[in-house]
Kinemage of the C-alpha trace (Angstrom):
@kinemage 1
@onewidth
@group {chain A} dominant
@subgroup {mainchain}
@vectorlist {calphas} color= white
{ca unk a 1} P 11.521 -5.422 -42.209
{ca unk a 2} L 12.728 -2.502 -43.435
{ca unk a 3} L 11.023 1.040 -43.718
{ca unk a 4} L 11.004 4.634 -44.380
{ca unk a 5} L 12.217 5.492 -40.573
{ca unk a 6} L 15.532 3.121 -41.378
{ca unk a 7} L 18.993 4.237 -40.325
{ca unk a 8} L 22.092 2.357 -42.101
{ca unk a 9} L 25.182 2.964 -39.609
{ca unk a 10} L 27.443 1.824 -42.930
{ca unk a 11} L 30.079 -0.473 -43.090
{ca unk a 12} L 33.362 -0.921 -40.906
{ca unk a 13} L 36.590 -2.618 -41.193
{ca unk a 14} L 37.228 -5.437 -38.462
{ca unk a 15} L 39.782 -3.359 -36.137
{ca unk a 16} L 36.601 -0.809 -36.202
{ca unk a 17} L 34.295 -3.098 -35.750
{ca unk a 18} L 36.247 -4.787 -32.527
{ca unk a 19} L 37.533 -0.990 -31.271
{ca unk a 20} L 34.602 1.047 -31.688
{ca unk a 21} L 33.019 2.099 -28.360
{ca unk a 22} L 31.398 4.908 -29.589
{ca unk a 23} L 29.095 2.994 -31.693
{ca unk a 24} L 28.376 0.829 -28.816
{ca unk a 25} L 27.002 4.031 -27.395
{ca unk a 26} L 24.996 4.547 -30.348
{ca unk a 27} L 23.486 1.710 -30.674
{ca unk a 28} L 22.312 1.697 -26.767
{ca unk a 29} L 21.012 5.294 -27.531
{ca unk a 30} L 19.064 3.964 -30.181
{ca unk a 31} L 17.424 1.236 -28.447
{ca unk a 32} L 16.307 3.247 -25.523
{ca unk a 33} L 14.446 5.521 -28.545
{ca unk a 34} L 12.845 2.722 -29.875
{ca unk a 35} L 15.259 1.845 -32.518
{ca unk a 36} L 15.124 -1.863 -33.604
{ca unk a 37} L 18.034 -3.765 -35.908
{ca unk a 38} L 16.104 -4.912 -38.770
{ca unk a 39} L 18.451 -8.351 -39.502
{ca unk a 40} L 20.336 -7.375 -42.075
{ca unk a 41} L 23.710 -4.864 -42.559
{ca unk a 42} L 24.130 -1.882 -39.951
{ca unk a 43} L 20.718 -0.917 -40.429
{ca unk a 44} L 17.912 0.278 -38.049
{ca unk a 45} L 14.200 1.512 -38.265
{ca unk a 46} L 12.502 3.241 -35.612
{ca unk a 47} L 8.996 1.671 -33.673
{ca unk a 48} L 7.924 5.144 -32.495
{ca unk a 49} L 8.323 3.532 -28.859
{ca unk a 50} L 10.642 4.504 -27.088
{ca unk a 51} L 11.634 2.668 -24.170
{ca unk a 52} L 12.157 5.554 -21.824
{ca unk a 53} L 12.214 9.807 -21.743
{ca unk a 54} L 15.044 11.564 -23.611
{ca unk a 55} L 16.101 13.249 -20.565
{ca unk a 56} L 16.484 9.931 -18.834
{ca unk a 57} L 18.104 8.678 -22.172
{ca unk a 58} L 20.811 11.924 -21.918
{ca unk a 59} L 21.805 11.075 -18.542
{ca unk a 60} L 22.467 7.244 -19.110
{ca unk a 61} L 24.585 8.138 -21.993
{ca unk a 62} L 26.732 10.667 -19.771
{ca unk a 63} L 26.880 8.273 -17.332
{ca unk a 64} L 28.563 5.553 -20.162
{ca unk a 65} L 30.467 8.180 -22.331
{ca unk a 66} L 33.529 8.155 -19.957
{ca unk a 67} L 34.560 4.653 -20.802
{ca unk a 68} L 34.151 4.882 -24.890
{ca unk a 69} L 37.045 6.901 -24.738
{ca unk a 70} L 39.637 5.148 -27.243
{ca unk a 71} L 42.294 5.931 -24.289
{ca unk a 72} L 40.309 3.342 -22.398
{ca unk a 73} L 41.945 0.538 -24.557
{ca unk a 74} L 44.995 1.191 -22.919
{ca unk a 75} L 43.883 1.550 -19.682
{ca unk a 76} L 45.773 -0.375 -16.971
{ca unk a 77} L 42.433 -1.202 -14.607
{ca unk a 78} L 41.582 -4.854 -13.638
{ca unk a 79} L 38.716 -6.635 -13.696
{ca unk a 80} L 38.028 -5.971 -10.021
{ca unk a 81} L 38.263 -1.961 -10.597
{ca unk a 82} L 35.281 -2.949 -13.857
{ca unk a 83} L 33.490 -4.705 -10.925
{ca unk a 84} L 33.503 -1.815 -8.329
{ca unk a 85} L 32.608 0.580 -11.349
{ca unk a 86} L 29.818 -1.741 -12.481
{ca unk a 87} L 28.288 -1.545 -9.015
{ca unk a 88} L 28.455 1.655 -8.540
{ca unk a 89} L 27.268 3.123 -11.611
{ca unk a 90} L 24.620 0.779 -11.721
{ca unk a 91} L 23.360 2.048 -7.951
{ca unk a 92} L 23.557 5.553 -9.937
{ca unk a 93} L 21.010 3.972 -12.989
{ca unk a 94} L 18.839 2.881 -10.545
{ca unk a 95} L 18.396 5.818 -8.583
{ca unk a 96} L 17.691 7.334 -11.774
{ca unk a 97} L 15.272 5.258 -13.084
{ca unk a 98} L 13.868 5.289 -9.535
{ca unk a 99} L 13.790 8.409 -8.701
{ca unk a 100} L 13.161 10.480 -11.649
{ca unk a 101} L 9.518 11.329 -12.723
{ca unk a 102} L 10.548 10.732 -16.167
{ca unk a 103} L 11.113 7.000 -15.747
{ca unk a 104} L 8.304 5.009 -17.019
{ca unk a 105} L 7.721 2.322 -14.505
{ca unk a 106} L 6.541 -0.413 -17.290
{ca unk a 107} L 10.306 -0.136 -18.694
{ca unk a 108} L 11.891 0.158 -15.741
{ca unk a 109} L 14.007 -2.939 -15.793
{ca unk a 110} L 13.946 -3.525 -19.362
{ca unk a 111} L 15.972 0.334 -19.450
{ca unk a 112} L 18.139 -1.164 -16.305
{ca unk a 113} L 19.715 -4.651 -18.067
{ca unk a 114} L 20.292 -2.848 -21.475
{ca unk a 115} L 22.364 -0.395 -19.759
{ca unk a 116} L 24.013 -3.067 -17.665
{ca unk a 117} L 24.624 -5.172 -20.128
{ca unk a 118} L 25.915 -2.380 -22.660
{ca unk a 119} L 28.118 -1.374 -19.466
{ca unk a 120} L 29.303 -4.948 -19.542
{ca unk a 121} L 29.681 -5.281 -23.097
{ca unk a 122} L 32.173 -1.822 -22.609
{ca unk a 123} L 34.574 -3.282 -20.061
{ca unk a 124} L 34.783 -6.914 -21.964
{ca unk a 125} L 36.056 -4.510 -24.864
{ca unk a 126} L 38.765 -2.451 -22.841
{ca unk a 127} L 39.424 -5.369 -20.726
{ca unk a 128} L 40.023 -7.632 -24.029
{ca unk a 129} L 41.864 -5.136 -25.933
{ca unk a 130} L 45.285 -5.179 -23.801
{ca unk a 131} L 45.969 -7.960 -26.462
{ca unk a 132} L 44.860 -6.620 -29.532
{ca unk a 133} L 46.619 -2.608 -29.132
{ca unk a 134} L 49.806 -5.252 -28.468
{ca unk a 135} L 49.317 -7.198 -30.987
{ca unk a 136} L 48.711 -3.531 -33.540
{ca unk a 137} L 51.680 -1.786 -32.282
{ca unk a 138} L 53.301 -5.111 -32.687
{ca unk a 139} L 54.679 -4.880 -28.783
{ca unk a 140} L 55.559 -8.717 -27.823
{ca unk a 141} L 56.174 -9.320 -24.588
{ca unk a 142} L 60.438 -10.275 -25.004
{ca unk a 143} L 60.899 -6.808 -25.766
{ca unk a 144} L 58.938 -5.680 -22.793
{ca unk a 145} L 60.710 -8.062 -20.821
{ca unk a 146} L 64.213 -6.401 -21.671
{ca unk a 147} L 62.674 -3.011 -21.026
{ca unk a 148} L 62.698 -1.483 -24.841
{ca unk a 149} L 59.269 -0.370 -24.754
């Protein structure tokens, strides 16, 4: 279903598509303001419900804008270090959503497991993309072995 309130996001190559953490951003921005993917393309249309207060919305964005950083894909962290930043920033969320008088208590953990799961979605990506910025700057591991990169 597609209406007058409809956002298209437009088209992206593949390499976009896989690297693009910033749109992972704005998409979870989008669904906390009541934005809903209508099926078909990149494109969006608005229920006039949002799921929770733009100030709350603002801060769970700053609190995920650190890791869309393209530098991320390069990044050297672990799983384990994801895990311990997972936990912790989640404990931050839920204080939050706890705490401020903002937070509508209805959405409560609807607003928790998108941002967890968006959070999740974020470290599969940088954690997944140690292969792919190899495989681009065509960096195979023989040469690494003999120490020429």
């Amino acid at each position: 279903m597609v209406n007058d309130n409809s956002i298209d996001l437009g088209e992206q190559t593949l390499n976009d598509k896989i690297t693009s953490l910033s749109k992972i951003i704005k998409s979870f921005r989008m669904s906390l303001e009541g934005y809903v993917w209508t099926g078909t393309d990149e494109k969006y249309y608005n229920t006039n419900k949002p799921l929770c207060d733009s100030r709350i919305i603002d801060q769970l964005v700053a609190l995920l804008t650190p890791f869309t950083n393209d530098v991320n894909l390069i990044t050297i962290k672990d799983v384990s270090t994801f895990y311990y930043q997972q936990l912790y920033i989640c404990r931050e969320v839920n204080k939050i959503l706890h705490k401020s008088p903002y937070s509508y208590t209805p959405t409560y953990t609807q607003v928790f497991l998108i941002f967890d799961d968006t959070f999740q979605n974020i470290s599969d990506i940088i954690l997944g993309s140690k292969s792919l910025i190899r495989s681009m700057t065509s960096i195979n591991e023989e040469q690494e072995n003999r120490g020429l990169v």
